[in-house]
N, C-alpha and C positions, 0 to 999 in steps of 0.2 A: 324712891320709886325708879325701875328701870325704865329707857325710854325703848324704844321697836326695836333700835339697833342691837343695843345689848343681848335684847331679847331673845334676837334671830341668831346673835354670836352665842351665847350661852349652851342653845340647844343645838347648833351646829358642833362645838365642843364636845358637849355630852356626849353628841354621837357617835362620834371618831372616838370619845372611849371608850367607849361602849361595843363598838366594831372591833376595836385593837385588845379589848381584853377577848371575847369570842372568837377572837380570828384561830386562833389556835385550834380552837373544833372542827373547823370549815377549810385548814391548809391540805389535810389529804384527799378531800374531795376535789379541792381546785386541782389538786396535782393531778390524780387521776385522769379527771375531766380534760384534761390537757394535754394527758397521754393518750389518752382516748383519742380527741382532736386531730394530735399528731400523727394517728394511725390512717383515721379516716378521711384526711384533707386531701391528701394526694392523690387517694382512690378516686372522692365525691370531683376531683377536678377532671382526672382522666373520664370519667363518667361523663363530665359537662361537657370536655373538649370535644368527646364523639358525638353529644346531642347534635353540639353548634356544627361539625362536620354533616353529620347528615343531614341538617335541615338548611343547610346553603346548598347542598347538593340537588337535595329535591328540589328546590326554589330554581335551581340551575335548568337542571331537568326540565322540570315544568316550565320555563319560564321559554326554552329553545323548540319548545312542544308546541306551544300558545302561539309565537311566532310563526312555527308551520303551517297551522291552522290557517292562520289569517289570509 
């Protein structure tokens, strides 16, 4: 009889074989996906960079506005 340990080892093995014989189906999609990634990171960052620029700017704005007010 196996005790937990074995148990938990056994089917962790299987799985990693079971993933390392399939991988082979699934390497041109990770590639892809990657190239993909690589296209779109730089973009989706410049994209981000200009959010956080204009939204400390209004914060600026608004915040020198608020002041006047008071």
């Amino acid at each position: 009889m196996l005790d937990r340990g074995e148990v938990v080892l056994n089917q962790a093995t299987n799985a990693v074989a079971v993933a390392s014989i399939i991988s082979a189906a699934w390497i041109p999609t990770l590639k892809e996906a990657s190239e993909i990634a690589g296209y779109l990171m730089p973009i989706l960052g410049v994209i981000w960079l200009l959010v956080q620029i204009v939204r400390a700017t209004v914060g600026a704005v608004l915040g020198r506005r608020k002041g006047k007010a008071e």
